[in-house]
N, C-alpha and C positions, 0 to 999 in steps of 0.2 A: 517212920513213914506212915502216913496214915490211909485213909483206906483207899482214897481217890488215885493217892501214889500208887499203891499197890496194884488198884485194877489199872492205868497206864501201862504200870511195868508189865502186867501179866500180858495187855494189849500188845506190846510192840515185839514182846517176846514171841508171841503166839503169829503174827503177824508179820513180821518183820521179815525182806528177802534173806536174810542173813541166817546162816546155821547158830543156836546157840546150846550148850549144854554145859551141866556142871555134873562133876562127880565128888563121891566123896575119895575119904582117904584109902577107901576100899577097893578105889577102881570102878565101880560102879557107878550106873548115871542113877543121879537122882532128879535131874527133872532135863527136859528136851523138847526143844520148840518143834512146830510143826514143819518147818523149812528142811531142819534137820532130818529129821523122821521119814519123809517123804522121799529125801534122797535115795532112800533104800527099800524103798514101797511099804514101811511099817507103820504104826501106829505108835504116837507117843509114848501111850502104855507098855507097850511090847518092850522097850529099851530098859523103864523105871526098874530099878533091883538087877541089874544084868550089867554084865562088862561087857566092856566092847567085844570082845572075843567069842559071845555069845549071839552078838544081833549083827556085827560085820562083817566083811570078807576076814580073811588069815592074813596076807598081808597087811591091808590096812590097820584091822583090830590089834595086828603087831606092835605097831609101828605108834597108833595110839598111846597104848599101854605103856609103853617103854616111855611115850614125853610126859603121860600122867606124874609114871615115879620121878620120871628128872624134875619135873617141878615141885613135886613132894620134896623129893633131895633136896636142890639145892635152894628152894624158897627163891626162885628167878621165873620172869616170863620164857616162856621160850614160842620160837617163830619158826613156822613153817612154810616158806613162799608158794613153794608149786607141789600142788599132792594130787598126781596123774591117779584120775578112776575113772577106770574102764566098767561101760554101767549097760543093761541091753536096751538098745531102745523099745518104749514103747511097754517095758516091764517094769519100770522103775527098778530095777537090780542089777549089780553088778556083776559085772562079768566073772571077776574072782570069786561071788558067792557060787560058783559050782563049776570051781575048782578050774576055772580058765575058759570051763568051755562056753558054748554057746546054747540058748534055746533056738531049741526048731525053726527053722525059717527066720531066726533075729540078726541084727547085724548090733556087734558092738560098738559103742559110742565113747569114747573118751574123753572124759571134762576135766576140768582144773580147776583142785580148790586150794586155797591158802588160808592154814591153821593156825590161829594165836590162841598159846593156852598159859593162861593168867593163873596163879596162887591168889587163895581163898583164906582170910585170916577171921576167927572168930574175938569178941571183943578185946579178950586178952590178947591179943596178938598172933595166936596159936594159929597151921595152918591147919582148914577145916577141911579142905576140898580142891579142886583145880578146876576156874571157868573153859572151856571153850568158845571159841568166836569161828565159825569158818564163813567163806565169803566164795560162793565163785565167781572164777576168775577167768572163765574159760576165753571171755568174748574180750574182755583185754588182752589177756595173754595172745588168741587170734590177731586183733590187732597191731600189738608188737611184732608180732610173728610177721607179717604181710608188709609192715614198716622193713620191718628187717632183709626179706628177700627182694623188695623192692630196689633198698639200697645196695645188695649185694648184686641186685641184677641192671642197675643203672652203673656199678663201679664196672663192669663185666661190658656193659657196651660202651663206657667210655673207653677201656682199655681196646674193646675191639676195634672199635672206632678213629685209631689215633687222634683222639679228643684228651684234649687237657682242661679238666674245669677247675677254677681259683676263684676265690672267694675277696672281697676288700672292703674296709671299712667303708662308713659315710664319705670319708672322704680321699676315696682312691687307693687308699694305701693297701698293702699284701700283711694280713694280720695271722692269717692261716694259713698253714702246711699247704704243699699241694706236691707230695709225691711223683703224678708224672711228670710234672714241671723238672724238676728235679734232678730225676735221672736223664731224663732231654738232657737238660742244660748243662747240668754236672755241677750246680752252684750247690753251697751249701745251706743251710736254712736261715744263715746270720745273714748270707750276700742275697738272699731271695728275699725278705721280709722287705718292710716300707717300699720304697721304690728300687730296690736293689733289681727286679727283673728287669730292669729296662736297660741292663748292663748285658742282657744278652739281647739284646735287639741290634742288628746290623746298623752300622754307624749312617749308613745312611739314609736309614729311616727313622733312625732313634727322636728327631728333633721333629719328623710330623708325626709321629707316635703319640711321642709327650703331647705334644701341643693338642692334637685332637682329643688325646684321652682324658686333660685336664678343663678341655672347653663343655666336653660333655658329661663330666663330674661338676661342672660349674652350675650349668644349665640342667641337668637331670635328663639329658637324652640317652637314647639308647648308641651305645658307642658299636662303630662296623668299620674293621679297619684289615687292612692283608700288609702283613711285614715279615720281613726273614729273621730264622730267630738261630742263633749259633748254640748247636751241639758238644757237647762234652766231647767230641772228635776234633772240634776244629772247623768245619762243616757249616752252611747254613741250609734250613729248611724251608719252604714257604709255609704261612699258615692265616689262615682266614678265622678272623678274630670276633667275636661278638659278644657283648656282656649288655646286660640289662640292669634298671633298678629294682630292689625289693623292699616296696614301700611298707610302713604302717600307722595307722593312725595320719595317712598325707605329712607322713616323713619317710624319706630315704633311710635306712637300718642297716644296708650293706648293700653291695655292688656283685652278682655270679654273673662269672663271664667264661666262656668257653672257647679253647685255639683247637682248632682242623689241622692236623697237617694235610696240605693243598699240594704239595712239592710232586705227587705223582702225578695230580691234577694236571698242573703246572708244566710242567716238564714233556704231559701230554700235547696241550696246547701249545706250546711252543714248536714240538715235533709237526704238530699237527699245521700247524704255522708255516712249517720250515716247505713242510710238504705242498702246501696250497701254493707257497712261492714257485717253490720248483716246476708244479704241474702248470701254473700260472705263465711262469718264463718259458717252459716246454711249448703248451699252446701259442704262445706269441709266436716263439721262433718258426716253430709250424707255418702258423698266420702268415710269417713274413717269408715263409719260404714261397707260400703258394701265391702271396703277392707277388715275389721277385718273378716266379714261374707267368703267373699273366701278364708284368710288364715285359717282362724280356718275350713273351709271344709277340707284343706287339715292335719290339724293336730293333731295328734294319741296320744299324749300322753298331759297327764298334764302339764310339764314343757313346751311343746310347745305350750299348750293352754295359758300360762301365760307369756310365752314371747310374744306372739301375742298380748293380752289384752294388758297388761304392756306397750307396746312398741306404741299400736295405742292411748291408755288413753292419756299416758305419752306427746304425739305430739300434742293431738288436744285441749287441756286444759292448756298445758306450761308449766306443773308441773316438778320440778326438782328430784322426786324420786315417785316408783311406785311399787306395792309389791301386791302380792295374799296369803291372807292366809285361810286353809281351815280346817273344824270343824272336831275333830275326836266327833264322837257323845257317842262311849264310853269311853271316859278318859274323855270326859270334857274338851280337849286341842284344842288349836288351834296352828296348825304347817303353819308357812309362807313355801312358796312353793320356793320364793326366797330371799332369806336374806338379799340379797347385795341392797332390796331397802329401806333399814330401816336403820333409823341413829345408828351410831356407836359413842354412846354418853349415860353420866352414867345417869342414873334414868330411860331410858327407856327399857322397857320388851322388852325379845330374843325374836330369832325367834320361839319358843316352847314354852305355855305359858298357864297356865290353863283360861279357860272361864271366872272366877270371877276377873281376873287380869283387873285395868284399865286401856284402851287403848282406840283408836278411832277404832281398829279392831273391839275387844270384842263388844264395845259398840253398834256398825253396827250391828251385830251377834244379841247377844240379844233383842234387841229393834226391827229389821227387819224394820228398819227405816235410811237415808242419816243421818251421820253425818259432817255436815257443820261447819266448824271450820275458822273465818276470819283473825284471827291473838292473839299472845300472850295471852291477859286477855280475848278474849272468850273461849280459853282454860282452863284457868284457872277456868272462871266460869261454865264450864261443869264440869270439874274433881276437884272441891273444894276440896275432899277430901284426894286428893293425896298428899302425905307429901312431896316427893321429886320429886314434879311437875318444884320450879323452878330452882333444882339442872339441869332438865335436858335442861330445857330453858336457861339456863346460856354456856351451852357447844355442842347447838344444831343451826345450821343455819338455821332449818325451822320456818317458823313463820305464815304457815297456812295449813290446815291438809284438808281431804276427805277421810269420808268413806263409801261406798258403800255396803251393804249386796246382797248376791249372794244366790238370793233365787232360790227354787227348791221345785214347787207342794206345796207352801207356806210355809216350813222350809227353813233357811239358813242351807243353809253347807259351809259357807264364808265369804269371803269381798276382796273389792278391797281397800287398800287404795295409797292415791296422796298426798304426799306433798309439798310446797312452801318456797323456801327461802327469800319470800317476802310476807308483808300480803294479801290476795287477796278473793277477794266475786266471788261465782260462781254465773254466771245468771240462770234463769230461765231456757233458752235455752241450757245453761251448764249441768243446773242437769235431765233435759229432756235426753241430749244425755249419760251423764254417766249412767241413771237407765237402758235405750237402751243398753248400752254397759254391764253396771252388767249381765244382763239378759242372754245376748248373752254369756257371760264369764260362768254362772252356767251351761247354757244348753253344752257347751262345754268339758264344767270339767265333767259331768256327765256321758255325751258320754265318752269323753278320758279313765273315772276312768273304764268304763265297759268295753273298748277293753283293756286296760293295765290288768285288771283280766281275761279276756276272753284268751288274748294273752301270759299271763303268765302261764297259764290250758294247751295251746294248745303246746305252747313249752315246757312245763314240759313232757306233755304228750307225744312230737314227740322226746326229746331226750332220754326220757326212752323207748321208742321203736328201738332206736338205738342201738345197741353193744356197753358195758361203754370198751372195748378194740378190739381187733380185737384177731385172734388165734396165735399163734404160732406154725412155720411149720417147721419143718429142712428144706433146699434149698429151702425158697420161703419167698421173704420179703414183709409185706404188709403195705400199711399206705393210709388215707383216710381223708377227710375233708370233713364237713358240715359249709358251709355259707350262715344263712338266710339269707333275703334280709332286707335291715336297711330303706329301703326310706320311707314304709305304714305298717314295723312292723305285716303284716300278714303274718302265720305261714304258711309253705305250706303240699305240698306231696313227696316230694323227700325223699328218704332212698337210704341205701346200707346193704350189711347184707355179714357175708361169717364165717363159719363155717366147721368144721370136719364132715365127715359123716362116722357110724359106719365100712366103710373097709376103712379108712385112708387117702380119697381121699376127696380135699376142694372145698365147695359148695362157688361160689359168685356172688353175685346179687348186681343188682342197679336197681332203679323202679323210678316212677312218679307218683303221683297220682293227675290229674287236679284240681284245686280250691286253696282254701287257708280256713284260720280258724280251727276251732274245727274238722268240719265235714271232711275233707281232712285230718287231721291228725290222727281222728279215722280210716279213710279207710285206711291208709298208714300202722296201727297195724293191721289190719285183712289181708290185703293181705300180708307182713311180716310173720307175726305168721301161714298163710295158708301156705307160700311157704316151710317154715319149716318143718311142719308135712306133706305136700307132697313128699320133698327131701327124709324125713327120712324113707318113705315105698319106694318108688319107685325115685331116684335120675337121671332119666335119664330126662331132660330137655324137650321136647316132652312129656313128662306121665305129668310132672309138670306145664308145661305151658295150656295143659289141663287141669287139675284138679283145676286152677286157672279160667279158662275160666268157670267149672258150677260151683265152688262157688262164682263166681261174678254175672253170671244171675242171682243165687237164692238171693243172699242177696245185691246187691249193686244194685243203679239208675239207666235208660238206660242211661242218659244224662252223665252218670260218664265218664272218660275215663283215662284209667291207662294201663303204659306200663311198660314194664322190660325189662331186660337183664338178663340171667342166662347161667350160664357155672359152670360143673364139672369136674376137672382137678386131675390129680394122679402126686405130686410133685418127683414122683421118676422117672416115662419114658418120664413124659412133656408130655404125650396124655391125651387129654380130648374130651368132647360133650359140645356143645354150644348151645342157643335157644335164640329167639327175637321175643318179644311183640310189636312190634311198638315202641320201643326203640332206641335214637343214636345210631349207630355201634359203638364197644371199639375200640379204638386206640392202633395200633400196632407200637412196635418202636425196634428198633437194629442198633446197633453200625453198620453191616452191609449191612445196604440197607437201606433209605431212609422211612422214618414213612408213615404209611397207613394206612386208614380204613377198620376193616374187612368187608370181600364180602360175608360175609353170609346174606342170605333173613332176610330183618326185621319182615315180619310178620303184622300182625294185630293187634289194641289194645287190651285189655284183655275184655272176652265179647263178642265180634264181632265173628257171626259165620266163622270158618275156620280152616285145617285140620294144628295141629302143627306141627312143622319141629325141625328136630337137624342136626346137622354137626360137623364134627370131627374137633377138634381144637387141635392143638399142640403151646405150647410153651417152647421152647429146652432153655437152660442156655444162658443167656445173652441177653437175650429177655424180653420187658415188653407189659402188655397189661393195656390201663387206662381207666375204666367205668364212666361214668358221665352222670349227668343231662341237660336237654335240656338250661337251666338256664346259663352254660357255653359259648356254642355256641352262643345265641338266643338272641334277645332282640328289642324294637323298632325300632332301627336304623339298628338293622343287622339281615338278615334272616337265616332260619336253613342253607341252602345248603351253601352261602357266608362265614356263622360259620364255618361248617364243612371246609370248604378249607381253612379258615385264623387258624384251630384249624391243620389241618395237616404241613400248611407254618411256624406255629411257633414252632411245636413242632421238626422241621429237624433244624432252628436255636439252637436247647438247645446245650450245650456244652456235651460231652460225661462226664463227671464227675457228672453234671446236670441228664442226660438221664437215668443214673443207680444207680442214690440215689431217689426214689421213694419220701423223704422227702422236698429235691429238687428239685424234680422234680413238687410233689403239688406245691407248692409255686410258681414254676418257671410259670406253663401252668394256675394260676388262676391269675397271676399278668399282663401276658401279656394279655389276654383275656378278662380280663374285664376293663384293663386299655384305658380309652375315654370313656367309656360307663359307663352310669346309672345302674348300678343292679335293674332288677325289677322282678326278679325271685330269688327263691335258689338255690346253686349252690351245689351239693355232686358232690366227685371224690373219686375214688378209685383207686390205682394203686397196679398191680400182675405185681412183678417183681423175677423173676427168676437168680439168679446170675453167674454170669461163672464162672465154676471150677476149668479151668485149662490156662486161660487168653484167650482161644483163642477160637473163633467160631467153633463151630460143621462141620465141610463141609457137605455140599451139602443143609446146611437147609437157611430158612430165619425166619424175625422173625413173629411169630403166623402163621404157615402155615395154609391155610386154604383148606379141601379136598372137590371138589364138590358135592362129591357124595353123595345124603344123606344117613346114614345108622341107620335113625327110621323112622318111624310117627305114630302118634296116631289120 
């Protein structure tokens, strides 16, 4: 080596991060770089001529010494990977240089080095010495270290995690172990490699499995895929799947992909599912209860109580037919209210049907107990005894039954029944809302059945108060209509009345009496039957219309309030007296002059103190006068005064063949006036028409002349 050699080597030695040192065969160092040296806070010098055992800790210088001789020995390198020294910081010394302990206020530091110590042979071959090499190693060994609990703390949340990660080649395949795979599945590691995992994927997603997983190992996507995977139980799980590429150099190298078991997930949402149905179908039924409750407020009759049940039952349960039938309690029968919901098929009972007949009606009825029918043979095993039970099952499409007794103050007087063209179990929840719904159906029928008797009392009684004809007059044609009102079926106060009075001359009236029901149509016969026996002493309308007012304080409410119209007329001269209760003014019409309402004072209701009035009324040939109820004009959407002028605008539209047939002419002035509107009154008219004799108007008259003057009072 020449000299330039020399000072390199001396350079890299002295310089070098690497510890170096040689000793001879004596154990002693004979020369030590400054890397070295420094580990121990000493000076080069300090070490030359000294064993280790003199310039190192005791352990270490131990531990030295003892690989010195091994290599002496055996003429071999020997290797030392990790040689833990504890050193203080900040003193460059060791912590074992005094005896383990510590300096004052020092914290010990421990580094890692790893010792190669080489034989030294002189030219003969002889060994001369033994090199060392130390290196440390602290900040790899750290990093190993940090690799290490990294891995040990990612296997740690994969296991906590029910996470399964697998590894696969370029192209898809299972080339590596994957332990939780594993024990999940229960395969062995020959049946998990290449494509073997996909023998635990549920048969029926194994084919969009494959398919997606090999479209996106084709393409290089990232694969997101949720499939059930079968357990070494037997068992499947769900599991939410995802694996990515791990490229390099813009090549794919392998495929990590990582399974979630999802199954509690899953199982959740499902619950969670089952539950939003439920509260879902609960709210409905609610919904339709509080429907059924506001239609059946508005409906009066049975048939409409049972279209409402029928039709809310029939929606909220899925049932494909639906029927009310209700108990006569003296015959022993039971009459269905609707027919058309009962199969039309032989072996089963009509709609009329004595009480010991078997049915799932009857049955309800009697027992006063749900009968729950699921399909065919539990039919069969409720009604054993029916002989031609399965004549009817053979030509019947239902195949599950519901019936409901409709109790009332603990007797039935009913049942609802539902049935299925499919076999079907009601839930809990189901037979909750139907008992809910029976219930609501009796209370309904009960009421309806009492205003349908109430209402057929009350109209019996308002049309036997009416004239079963009207009179017959030479020169005077009369015709008159009565139309309740069909919306609430309550009977009201409206009449008309007109008769003969013993000198020849025709009394005629139209009245009102406020309210509806019984009591409005008994006051409508008392004031009728009074104005009669008033007419027939004293017929001057004034005398009458009084005579009305004290037998109304004496016997009728103050809260009442009833008006009239009355007029008495001599069909030979056309003069007559007129009077008004607070009544519409009659309608005047003639071919010659444009329709009016008469302008006589209406007057007060009947009751009300106030001095009665009459006025001279004429009506000459070819003239009509039409009396009517407020019910004509009048209604929510249109007021009295608006009536009145749409009742005078349509009645100048009528056609004069119209204007002077009194029969068409009802017809004509109840079709146009109540046509767009709701009826929510009743409606009577009367029409006084008077004929022309000789085709042609009277000169100088018009028609219903009215004279100002009054000539009564009472």
């Amino acid at each position: 080596m020449d000299i330039s050699d020399s000072a390199l080597l001396a350079t890299l030695l002295r310089e070098a991060p690497i510890g170096f040192a040689f000793f001879g065969t004596d154990l002693c160092f004979r020369r030590v770089n400054r890397s070295l040296a420094r580990l121990y806070g000493r000076n080069g010098t300090d070490h030359i001529g000294q064993r280790p055992s003199r310039v190192w800790p005791e352990p270490l210088a131990a531990r030295a010494e003892d690989a010195i001789r091994k290599v002496l020995r055996d003429d071999q390198p020997l290797f030392e990977a990790d040689q833990p020294i504890s050193m203080i910081k900040g003193s460059g010394r060791t912590g074992e240089e005094n005896g383990g302990g510590e300096h004052l206020g020092a914290r010990p530091q421990v580094r890692h080095w790893s010792f190669s110590w080489f034989p030294s042979h002189d030219p003969e071959g002889a060994i001369s010495g033994v090199a060392l090499i130390a290196v440390d190693v602290t900040e790899r060994r750290n990093s190993e270290e940090a690799v290490r609990r990294s891995e040990e703390r990612y296997r740690s949340l994969v296991q906590a995690g029910a996470q399964v990660v697998w590894v696969t080649t370029p192209t898809g395949e299972i080339a590596e172990d994957s332990p939780e795979w594993r024990w999940i599945t229960g395969q062995s590691l020959e049946e998990y490699l290449g494509n073997g995992w996909l023998d635990a994927v549920h048969p029926e997603d194994r084919e969009r499995v494959e398919r997606n997983w090999l479209d996106c190992v084709g393409e290089g996507k990232i694969f997101d895929s949720r499939y059930r995977v079968r357990t070494k139980t037997g068992s499947y799980r769900h599991y939410d799947v995802r694996a990515v590429p791990i490229e390099r150099d813009g090549k794919i190298i392998e495929w990590v992909g990582a399974s979630t078991d999802v199954t509690a997930q899953r199982e959740a949402e499902e619950m969670r599912g089952r539950l939003t149905e439920q509260l879902s179908a609960a709210a409905l039924r609610t919904a339709r209860l509080q429907q059924a409750t506001s239609m059946l407020a508005e409906a009066l009759t049975v048939e409409q109580v049972v279209e409402v049940i029928t039709e809310v039952g029939r929606s909220a349960i899925g049932a494909d037919r639906s029927a009310v039938a209700l108990l006569d309690p003296q015959r022993l029968r039971v009459h269905t209210v609707n027919p058309g919901g009962l199969p039309d098929s032989p072996g089963h009972p009509g709609g009329d049907i004595p009480l010991d007949i078997p049915s799932v009606v009857t049955l309800a009825i009697t027992t006063r107990r749900p009968v729950l029918v699921e399909n065919p043979d539990g039919l069969r095993r409720t009604f054993a005894e029916v002989a031609d039970l399965d004549l009817f099952l053979s030509h019947t499409d239902e195949r599950a039954w519901v019936g409901m007794p409709l109790l009332a103050a603990g007797s039935a007087i009913g049942a609802l029944r539902f049935s299925f063209s499919r076999p079907r179990k009601i839930t809990d929840e189901e037979r909750v809302f139907l008992e809910a719904l029976a219930g609501q159906c009796a209370l309904a029928v009960e009421r309806a059945s009492l205003f349908e008797r109430e209402h057929t009392t009350a109209e019996t009684l308002q049309r036997s108060l009416l004239p079963d004809r009207l009179p017959s007059v030479p020169g005077i044609i009369l015709d008159a209509r009565y139309l309740p009102v069909t919306r609430n079926m309550e009977i009201g106060g409206d009449w008309y009345d007109a008769f003969r009075l013993p000198d020849g001359r025709l009394a005629v009236a139209a009245g009102d009496v406020m309210g509806k029901g019984l009591s409005a149509a008994a006051g409508m016969g008392r004031v009728r039957n009074a104005l009669r026996a008033l007419a027939l002493t004293d017929p001057r309308p004034a005398a009458v219309l009084a005579g009305l007012d004290r037998l109304f304080s004496a016997t009728e409410l103050d809260e009442q309030v009833t008006t009239v119209a009355y007029l008495v007329f001599d069909p030979v001269s056309g003069e007559g007296l007129a009077g008004n209760a607070g009544h519409p003014p009659p309608l005047l019409m003639s071919r010659d002059a444009p329709p009016r309402l008469d302008l006589g004072e209406a007057g007060t209701p009947l009751g009300w103190a106030s001095p009665r009035q009459q006025y001279v009324f004429r009506l000459p040939p070819g003239h009509t006068a039409v009396l009517y109820s407020d019910g004509l004009v009048e209604n929510r959407r249109r007021g009295l005064h608006s009536g009145l002028d749409e009742l005078v605008a349509v009645a100048g539209q009528a056609a004069p063949a119209v204007a002077e047939d009194p029969a068409k002419l009802l017809e004509y002035l109840v079709d146009r006036m109540l046509t767009g509107y709701e009826q929510d009154d009743d409606v009577t008219v009367l029409v006084l028409h008077v004929p022309r004799r000789d085709g042609k108007a009277q000169a100088g008259t018009t028609a219903g002349s009215v004279i100002a003057a009054k000539t009564g009072k009472t």
